[in-house]
TIMAR-757555 format. One record per residue (C-alpha): residue number from 1; residue in three letters; x, y, z. Coordinates in steps of 0.25 Angstrom, whole numbers, padded with zeros to 4 digits. Layout:
// TIMAR-757555
+-----+-----+-------+-------+-------+
|   n | res |    c1 |    c2 |    c3 |
+-----+-----+-------+-------+-------+
| NUM | ala |     X |     Y |     Z |
...
+-----+-----+-------+-------+-------+
***
This chain:
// TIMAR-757555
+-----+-----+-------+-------+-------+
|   n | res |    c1 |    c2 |    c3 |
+-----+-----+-------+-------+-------+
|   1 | unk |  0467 |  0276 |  0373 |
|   2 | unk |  0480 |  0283 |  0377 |
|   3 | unk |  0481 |  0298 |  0378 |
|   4 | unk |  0492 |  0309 |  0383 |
|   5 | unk |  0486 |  0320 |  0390 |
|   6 | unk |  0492 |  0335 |  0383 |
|   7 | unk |  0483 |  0344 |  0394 |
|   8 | unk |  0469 |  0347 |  0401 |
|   9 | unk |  0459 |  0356 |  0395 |
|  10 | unk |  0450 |  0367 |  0400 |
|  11 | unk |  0443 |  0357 |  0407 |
|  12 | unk |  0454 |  0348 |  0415 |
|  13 | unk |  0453 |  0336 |  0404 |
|  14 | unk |  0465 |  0331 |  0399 |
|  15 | unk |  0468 |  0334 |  0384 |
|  16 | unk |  0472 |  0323 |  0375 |
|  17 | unk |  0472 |  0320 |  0360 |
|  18 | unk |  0467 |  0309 |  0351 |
|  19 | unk |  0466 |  0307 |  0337 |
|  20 | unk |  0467 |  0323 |  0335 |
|  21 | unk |  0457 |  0325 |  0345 |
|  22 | unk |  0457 |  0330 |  0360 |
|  23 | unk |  0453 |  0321 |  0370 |
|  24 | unk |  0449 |  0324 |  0383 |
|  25 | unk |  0451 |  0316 |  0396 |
|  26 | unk |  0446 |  0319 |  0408 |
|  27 | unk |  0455 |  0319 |  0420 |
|  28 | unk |  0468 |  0319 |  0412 |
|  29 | unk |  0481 |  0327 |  0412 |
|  30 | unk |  0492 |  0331 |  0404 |
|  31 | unk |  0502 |  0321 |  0402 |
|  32 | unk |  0494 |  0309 |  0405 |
|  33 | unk |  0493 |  0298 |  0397 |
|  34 | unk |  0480 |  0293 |  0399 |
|  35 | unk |  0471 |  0282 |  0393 |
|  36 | unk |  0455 |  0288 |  0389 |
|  37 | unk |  0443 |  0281 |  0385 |
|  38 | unk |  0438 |  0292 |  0375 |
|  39 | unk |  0424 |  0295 |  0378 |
|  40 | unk |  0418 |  0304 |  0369 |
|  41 | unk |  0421 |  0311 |  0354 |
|  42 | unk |  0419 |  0323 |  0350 |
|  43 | unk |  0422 |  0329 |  0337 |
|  44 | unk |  0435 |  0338 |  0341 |
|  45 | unk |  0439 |  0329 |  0356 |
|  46 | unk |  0437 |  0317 |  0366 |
|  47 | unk |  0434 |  0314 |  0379 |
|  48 | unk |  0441 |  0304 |  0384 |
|  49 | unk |  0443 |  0297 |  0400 |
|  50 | unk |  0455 |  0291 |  0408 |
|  51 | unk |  0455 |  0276 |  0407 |
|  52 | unk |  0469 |  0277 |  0414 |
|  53 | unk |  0481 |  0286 |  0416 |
|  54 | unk |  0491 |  0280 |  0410 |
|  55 | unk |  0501 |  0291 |  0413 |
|  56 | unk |  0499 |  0301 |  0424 |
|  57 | unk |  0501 |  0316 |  0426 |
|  58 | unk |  0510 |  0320 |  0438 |
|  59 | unk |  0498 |  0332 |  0440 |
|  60 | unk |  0487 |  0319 |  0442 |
|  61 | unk |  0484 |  0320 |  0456 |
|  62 | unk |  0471 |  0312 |  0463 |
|  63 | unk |  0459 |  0319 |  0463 |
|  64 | unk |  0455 |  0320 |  0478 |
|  65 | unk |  0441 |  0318 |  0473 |
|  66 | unk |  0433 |  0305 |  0473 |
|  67 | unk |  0423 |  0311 |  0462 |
|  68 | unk |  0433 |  0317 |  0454 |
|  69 | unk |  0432 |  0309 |  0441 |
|  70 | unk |  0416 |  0311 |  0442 |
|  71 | unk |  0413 |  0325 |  0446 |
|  72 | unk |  0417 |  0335 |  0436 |
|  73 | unk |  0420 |  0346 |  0446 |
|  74 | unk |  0434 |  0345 |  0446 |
|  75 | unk |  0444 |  0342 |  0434 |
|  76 | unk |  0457 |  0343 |  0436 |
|  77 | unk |  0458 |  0338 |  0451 |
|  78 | unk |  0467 |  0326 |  0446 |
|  79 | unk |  0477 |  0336 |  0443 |
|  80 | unk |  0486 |  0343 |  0453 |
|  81 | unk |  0483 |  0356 |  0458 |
|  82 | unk |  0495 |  0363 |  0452 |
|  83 | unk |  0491 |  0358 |  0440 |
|  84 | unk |  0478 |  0361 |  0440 |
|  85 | unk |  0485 |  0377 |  0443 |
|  86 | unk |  0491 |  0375 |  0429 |
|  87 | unk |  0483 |  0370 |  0422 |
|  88 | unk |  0472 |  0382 |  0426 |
|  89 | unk |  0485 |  0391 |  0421 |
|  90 | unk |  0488 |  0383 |  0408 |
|  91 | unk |  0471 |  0384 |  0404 |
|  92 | unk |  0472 |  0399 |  0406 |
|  93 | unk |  0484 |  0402 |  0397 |
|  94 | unk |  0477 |  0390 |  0388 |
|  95 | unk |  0465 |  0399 |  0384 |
|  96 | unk |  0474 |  0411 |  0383 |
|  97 | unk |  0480 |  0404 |  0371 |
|  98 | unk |  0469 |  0399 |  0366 |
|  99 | unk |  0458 |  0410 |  0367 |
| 100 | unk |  0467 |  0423 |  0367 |
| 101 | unk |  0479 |  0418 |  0360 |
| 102 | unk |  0488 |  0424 |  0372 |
| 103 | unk |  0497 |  0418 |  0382 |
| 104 | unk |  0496 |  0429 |  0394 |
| 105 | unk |  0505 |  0424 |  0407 |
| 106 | unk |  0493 |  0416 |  0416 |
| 107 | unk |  0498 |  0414 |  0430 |
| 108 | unk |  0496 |  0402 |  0437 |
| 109 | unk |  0485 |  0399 |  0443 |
| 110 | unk |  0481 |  0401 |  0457 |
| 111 | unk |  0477 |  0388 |  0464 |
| 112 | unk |  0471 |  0385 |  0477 |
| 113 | unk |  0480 |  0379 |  0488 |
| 114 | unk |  0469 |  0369 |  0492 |
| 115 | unk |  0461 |  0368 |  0479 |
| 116 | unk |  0449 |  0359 |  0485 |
| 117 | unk |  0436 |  0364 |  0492 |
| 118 | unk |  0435 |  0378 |  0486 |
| 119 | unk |  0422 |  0377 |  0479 |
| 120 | unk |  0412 |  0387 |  0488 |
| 121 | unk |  0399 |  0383 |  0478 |
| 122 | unk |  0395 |  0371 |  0473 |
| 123 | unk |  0383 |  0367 |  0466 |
| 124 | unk |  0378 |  0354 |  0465 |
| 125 | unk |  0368 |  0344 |  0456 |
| 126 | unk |  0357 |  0338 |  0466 |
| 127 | unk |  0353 |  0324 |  0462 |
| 128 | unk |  0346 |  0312 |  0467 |
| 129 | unk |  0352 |  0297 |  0462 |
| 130 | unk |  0346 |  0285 |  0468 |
| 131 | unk |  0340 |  0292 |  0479 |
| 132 | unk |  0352 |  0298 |  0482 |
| 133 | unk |  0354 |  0315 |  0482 |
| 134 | unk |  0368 |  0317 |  0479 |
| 135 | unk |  0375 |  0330 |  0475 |
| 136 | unk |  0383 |  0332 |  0466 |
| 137 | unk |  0389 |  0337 |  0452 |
| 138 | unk |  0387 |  0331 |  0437 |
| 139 | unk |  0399 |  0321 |  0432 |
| 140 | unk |  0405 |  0329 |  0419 |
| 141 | unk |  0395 |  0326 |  0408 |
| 142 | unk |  0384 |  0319 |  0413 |
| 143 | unk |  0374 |  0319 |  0425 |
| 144 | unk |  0378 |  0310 |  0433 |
| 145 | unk |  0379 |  0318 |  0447 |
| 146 | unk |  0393 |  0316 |  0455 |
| 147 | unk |  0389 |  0316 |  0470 |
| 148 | unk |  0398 |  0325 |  0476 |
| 149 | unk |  0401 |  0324 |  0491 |
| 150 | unk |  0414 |  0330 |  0494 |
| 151 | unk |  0418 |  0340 |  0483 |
| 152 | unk |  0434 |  0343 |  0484 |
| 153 | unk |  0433 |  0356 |  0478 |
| 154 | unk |  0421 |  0362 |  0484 |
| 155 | unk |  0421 |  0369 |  0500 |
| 156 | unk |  0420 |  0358 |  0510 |
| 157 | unk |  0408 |  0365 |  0517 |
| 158 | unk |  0401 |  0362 |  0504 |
| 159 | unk |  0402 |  0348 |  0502 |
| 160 | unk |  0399 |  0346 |  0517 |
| 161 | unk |  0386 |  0353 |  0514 |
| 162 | unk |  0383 |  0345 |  0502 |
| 163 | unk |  0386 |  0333 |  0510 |
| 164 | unk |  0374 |  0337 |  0518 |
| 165 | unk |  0364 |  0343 |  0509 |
| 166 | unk |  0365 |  0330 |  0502 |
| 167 | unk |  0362 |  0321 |  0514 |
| 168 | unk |  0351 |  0331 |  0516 |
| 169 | unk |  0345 |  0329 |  0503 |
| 170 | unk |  0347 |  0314 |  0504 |
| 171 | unk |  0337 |  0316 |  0517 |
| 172 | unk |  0324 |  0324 |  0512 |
| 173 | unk |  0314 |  0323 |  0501 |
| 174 | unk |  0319 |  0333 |  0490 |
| 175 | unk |  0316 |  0335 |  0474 |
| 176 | unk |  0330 |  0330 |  0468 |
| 177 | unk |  0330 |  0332 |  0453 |
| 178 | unk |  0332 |  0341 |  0441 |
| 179 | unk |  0319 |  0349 |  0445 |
| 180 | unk |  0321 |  0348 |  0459 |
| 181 | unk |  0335 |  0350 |  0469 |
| 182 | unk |  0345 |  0347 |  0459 |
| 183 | unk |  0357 |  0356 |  0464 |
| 184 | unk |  0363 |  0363 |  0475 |
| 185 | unk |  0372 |  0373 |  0477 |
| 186 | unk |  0381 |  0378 |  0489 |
| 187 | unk |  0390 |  0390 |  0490 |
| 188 | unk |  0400 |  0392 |  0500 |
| 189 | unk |  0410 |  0404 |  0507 |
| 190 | unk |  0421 |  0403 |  0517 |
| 191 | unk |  0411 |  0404 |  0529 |
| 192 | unk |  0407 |  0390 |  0525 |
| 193 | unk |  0392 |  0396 |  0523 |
| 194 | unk |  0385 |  0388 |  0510 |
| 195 | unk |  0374 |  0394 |  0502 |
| 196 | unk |  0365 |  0381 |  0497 |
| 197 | unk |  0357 |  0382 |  0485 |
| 198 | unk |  0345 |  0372 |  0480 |
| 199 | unk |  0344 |  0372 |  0466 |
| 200 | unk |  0330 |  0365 |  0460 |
| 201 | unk |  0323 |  0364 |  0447 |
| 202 | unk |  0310 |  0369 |  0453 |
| 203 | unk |  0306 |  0376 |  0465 |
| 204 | unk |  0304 |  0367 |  0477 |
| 205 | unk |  0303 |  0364 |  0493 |
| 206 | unk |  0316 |  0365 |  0499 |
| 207 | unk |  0313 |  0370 |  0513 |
| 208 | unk |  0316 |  0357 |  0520 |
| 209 | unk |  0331 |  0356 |  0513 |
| 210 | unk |  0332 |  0372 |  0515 |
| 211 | unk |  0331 |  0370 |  0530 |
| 212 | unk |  0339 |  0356 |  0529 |
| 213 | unk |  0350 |  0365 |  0523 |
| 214 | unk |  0351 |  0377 |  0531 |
| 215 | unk |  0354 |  0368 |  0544 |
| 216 | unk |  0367 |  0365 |  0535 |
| 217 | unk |  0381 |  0369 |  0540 |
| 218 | unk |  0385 |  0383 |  0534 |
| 219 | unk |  0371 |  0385 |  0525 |
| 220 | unk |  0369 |  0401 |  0524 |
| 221 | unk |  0358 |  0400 |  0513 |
| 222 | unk |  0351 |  0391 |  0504 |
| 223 | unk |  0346 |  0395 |  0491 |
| 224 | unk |  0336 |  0387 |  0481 |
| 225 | unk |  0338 |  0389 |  0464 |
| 226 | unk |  0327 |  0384 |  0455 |
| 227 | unk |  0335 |  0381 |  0442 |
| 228 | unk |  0327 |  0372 |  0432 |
| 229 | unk |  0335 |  0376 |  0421 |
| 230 | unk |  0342 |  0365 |  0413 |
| 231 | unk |  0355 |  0373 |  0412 |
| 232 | unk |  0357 |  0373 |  0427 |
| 233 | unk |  0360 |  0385 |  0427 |
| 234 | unk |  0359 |  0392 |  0440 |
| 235 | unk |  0362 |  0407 |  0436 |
| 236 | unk |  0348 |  0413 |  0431 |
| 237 | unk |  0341 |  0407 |  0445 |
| 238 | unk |  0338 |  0412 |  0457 |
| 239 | unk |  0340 |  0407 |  0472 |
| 240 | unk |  0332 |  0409 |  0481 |
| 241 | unk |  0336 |  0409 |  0496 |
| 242 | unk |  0331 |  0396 |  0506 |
| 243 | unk |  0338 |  0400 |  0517 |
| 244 | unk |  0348 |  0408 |  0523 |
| 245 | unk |  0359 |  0418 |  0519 |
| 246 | unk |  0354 |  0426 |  0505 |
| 247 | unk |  0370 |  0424 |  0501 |
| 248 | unk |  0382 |  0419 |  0505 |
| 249 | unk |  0393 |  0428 |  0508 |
| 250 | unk |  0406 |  0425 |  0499 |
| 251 | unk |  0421 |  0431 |  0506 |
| 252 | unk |  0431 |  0432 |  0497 |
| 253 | unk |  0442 |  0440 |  0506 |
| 254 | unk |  0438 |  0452 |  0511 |
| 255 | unk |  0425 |  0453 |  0502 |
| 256 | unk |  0411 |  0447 |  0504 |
| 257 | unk |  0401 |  0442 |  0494 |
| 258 | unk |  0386 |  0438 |  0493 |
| 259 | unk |  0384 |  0427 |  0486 |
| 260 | unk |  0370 |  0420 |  0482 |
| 261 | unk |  0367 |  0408 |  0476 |
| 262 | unk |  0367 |  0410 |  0462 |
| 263 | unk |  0380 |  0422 |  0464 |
| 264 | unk |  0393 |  0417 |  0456 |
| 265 | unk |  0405 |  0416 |  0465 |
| 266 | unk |  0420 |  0412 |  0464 |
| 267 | unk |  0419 |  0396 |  0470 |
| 268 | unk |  0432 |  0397 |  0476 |
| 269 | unk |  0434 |  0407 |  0488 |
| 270 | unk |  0449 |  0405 |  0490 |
| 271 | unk |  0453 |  0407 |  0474 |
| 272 | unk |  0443 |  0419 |  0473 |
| 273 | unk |  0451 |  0427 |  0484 |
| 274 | unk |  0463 |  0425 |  0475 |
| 275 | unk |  0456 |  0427 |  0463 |
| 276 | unk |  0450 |  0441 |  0468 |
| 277 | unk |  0462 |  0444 |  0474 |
| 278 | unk |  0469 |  0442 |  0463 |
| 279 | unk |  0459 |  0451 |  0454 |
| 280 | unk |  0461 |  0461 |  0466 |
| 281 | unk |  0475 |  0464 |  0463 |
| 282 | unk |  0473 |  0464 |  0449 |
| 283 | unk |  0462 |  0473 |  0449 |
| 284 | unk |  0472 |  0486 |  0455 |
| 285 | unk |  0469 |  0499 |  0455 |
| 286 | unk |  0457 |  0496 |  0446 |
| 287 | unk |  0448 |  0509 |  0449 |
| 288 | unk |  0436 |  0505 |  0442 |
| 289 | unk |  0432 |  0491 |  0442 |
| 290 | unk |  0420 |  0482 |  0435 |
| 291 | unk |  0418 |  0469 |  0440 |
| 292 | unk |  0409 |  0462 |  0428 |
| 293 | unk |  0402 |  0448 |  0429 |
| 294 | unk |  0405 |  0453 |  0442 |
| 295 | unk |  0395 |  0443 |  0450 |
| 296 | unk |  0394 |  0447 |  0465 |
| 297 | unk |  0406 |  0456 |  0464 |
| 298 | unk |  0415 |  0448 |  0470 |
| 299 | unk |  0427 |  0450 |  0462 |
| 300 | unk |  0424 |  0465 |  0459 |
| 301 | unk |  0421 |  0468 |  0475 |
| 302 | unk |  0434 |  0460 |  0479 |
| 303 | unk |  0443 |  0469 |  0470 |
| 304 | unk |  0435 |  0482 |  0475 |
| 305 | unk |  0443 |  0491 |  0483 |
| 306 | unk |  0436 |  0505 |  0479 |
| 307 | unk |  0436 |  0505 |  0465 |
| 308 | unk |  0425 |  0509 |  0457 |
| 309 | unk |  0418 |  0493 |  0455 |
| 310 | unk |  0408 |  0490 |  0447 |
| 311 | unk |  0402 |  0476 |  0444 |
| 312 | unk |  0393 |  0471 |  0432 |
| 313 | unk |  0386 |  0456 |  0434 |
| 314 | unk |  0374 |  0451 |  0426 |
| 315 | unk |  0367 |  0443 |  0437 |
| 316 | unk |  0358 |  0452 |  0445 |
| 317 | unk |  0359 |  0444 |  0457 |
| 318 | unk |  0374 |  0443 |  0457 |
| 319 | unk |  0375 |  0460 |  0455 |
| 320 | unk |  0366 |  0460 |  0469 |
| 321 | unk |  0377 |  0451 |  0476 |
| 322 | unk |  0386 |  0461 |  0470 |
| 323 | unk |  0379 |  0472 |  0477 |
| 324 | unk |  0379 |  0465 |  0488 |
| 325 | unk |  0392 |  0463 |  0491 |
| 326 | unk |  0397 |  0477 |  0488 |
| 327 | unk |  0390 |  0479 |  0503 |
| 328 | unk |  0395 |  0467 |  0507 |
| 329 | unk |  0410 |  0473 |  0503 |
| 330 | unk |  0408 |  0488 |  0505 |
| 331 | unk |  0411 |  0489 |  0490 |
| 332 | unk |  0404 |  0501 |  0482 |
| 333 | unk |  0403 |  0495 |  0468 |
| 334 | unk |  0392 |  0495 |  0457 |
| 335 | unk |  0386 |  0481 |  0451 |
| 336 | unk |  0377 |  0481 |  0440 |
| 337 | unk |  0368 |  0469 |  0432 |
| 338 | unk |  0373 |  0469 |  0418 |
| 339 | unk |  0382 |  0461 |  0407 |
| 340 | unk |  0394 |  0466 |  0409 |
| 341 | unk |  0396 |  0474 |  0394 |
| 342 | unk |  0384 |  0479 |  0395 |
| 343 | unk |  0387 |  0487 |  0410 |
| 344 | unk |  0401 |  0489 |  0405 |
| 345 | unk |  0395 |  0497 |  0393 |
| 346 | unk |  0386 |  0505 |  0400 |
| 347 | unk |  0395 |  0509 |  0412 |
| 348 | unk |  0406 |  0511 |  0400 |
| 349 | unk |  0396 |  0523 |  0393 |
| 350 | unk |  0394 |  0529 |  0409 |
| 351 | unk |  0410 |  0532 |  0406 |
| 352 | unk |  0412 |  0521 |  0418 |
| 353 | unk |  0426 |  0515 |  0413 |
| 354 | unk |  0432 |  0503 |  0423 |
| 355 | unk |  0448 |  0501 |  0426 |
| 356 | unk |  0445 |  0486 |  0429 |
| 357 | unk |  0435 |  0475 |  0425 |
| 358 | unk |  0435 |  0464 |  0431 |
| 359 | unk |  0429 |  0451 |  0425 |
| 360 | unk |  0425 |  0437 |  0429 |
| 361 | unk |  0412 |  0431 |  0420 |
| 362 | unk |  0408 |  0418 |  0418 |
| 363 | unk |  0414 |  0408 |  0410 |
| 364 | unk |  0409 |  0413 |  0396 |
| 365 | unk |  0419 |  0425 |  0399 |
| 366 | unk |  0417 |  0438 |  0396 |
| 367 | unk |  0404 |  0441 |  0387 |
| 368 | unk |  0409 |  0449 |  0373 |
| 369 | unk |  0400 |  0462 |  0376 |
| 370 | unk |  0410 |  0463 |  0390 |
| 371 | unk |  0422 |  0460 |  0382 |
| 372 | unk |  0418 |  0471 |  0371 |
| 373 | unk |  0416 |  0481 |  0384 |
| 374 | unk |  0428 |  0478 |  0392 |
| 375 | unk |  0434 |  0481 |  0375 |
| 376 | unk |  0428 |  0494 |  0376 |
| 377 | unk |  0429 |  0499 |  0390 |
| 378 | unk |  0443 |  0495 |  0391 |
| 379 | unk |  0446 |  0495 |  0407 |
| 380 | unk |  0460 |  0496 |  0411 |
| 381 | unk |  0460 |  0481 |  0416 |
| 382 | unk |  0452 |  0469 |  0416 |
| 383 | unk |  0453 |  0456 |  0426 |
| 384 | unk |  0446 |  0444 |  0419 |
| 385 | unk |  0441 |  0433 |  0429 |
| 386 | unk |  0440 |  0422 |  0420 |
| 387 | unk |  0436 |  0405 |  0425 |
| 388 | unk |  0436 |  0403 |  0411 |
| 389 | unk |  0450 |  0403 |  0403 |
| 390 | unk |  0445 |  0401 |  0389 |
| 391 | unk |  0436 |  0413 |  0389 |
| 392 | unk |  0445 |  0421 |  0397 |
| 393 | unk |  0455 |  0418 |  0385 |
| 394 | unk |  0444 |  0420 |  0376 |
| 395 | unk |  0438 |  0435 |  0383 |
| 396 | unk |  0453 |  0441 |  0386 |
| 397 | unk |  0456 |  0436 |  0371 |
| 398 | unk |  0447 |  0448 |  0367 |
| 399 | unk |  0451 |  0457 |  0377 |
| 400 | unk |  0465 |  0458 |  0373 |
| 401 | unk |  0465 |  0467 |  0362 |
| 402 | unk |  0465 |  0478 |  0374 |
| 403 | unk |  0469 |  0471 |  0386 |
| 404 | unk |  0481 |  0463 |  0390 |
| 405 | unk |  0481 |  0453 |  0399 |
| 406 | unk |  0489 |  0457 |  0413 |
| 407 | unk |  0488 |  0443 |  0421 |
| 408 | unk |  0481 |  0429 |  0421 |
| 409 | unk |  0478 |  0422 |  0434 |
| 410 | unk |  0473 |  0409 |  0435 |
| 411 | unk |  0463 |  0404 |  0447 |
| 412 | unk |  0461 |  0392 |  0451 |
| 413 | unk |  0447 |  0394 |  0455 |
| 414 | unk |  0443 |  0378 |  0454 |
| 415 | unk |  0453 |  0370 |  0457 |
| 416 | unk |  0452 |  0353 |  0455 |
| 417 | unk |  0445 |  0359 |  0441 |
| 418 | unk |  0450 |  0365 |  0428 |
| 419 | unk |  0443 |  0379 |  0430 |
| 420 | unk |  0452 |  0390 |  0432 |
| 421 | unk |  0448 |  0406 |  0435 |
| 422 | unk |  0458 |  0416 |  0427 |
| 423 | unk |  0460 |  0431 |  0431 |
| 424 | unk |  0466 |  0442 |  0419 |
| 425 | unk |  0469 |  0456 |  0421 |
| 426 | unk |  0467 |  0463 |  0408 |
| 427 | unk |  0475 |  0476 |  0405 |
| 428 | unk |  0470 |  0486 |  0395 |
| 429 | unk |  0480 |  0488 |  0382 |
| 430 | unk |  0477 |  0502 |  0379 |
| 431 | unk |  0470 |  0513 |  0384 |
+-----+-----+-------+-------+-------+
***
């Protein structure tokens, strides 16, 4: 079957239509003509894949990598960089229009000039097929494992560890399975030093791949997570510290952070000293500022030059880092446990009134208790760290009956994928 490509959606497939309905084709781009095999039927749209391009867009480049097509990792690395820029542009003002009903001026997106080998963590599934340990990552949609050797977006010092932890677990007599090793994760900074966590589905004997570890190149700590959760979800865990280093420390400019395993931090160092720069200079003259979802205070700290801070994260551990890394920074700044309304509220019946909030929460956006308190505290401004467009759209769309929207920046963040990380200043309307 024979269809023209109109544009790619949130997730880097191309958008076509057939008999009324939208079909998406995986690896396509606008302008194609392209000949699918549709695969599965749903109610309001199709999936369809490429049998053949029958004609090709001038943005089709050759994916540099060999798994490409299998992975998943990466979506959009068959298109050219540039394009890859606007399109991350043309998805921001997308869910303006469509969640806000606004068109505000989105700049265009700032890129990387070497957009390969910036990913400073990685996390892996563990898996044993015929007699073989690989590492790797789930093809999209099944679990089927993908064997990953030399990943083109993530640091180079990484995949040459991988290379070896693998060889090593090929080497000793280990408990391979869903109940037993069946991830690990490895965090990097710009010192090379990699911070190696072993997750398992029970508790178990790792004392001879402990020591096996630490005599790697660059390994400052290594950390073990039971998590025999079906979810995988890592976040209500606990690490515990094998070896070494009880954090790594992250540099980002001039400032310094803590980081343990389980600590959320931005993936890309070179984009995240242009992003926080970037929220630098819109922060200004701010004189009272509140960091919420404010994790181990990076982005609050990094702005800090005096001003009254103040920092709101729910995750105890994270607010300990925090803490932390005010010594680390000689920064004087208050971090509390909390939801962010719920602080907000308390510290808003003190008298305490910020100039500046500051946000940057996970991809569900802004909860509606933080949306009704920003409402009714009404600071001056408010700069939204968004990796999310459509809730973005959907969060500033009830914002706007008393703020206005100053600047929209894209970051490109991820590049090779169709994320994109978005920064919106907020002015207040009215006193």
């Amino acid at each position: 079957m024979k269809l023209t490509i109109k544009s790619i959606d949130i997730n880097g497939n191309g958008i076509a239509y057939y008999k009324k309905k939208v079909v998406f084709v995986k690896g396509a781009l606008p302008g194609e003509i392209v000949d699918v095999d549709l695969e599965i039927e749903k109610e309001n749209y199709y999936q369809a894949s490429i049998k053949s391009i029958i004609k090709k867009s001038n943005s089709r480049v050759k994916p540099k990598c060999d798994i490409y097509s299998k992975c998943g990792g990466c979506s959009l690395m068959h298109l050219v960089y540039g394009e890859q820029l606007k399109y991350k542009s043309d998805r921001v003002k997308e869910a303006f229009s469509k969640y806000a009903s606004i068109s505000p001026k989105v700049n265009k997106t700032i890129g990387m000039e070497l957009p390969y080998n910036y990913r400073n963590k990685v996390q892996l599934v563990v898996k044993k097929l015929k007699n073989k340990v690989v590492l790797g990552l789930y093809e999209e949609g099944s679990h089927f494992v993908t064997e990953m050797d030399n990943c083109l977006i993530q640091d180079k010092a990484i995949n040459n560890s991988l290379v070896e932890i693998k060889n090593l677990l090929n080497n000793i007599k280990l408990d391979i399975s869903s109940k037993g090793l069946h991830k690990i994760m490895i965090r990097t900074n710009k010192e090379n030093e990699q911070q190696i966590t072993l997750i398992t589905g029970k508790k178990m004997k790792l004392d001879y791949l402990v020591n096996r570890l630490s005599e790697l190149k660059n390994v400052t700590g290594i950390f073990s997570i039971i998590n025999n959760k079906k979810s995988g979800n890592l976040y209500d865990c606990k690490s515990i510290k094998l070896f070494g280093k009880s954090r790594l420390i992250k540099k980002i400019s001039s400032k310094s952070y803590y980081v343990r395993p389980l600590d959320f931090f931005q993936l890309n160092d070179i984009q995240t000293e242009k992003l926080y720069n970037y929220i630098k200079k819109l922060a200004g003259d701010s004189k009272r500022i509140v960091d919420c979802y404010a994790g181990v205070g990076s982005i609050g700290q990094y702005v800090y030059s005096g001003q009254d801070l103040r920092g709101i994260e729910i995750v105890e551990s994270a607010v300990e880092s925090a803490k932390d890394n005010c010594k680390l920074n000689k920064i004087d700044a208050e971090y509390v446990v909390g939801s962010v309304g719920q602080v907000l509220k308390r510290w808003a019946k003190s008298g305490y009134r910020p100039d500046l909030m500051i946000f940057d929460p996970p991809r569900i956006g802004l909860d509606k208790d933080s949306i009704n308190t920003i409402l009714k505290v009404k600071p001056k401004s408010v700069i939204y760290v968004s990796c999310n467009p459509s809730t973005l759209a959907k969060d500033i769309n009830l914002l706007k009956q008393k703020y206005k929207i100053e600047s929209v920046q894209p970051f490109d963040m991820f590049p090779q994928t169709s994320h994109v990380e978005t920064v919106v200043r907020l002015q207040r309307q009215n006193p």
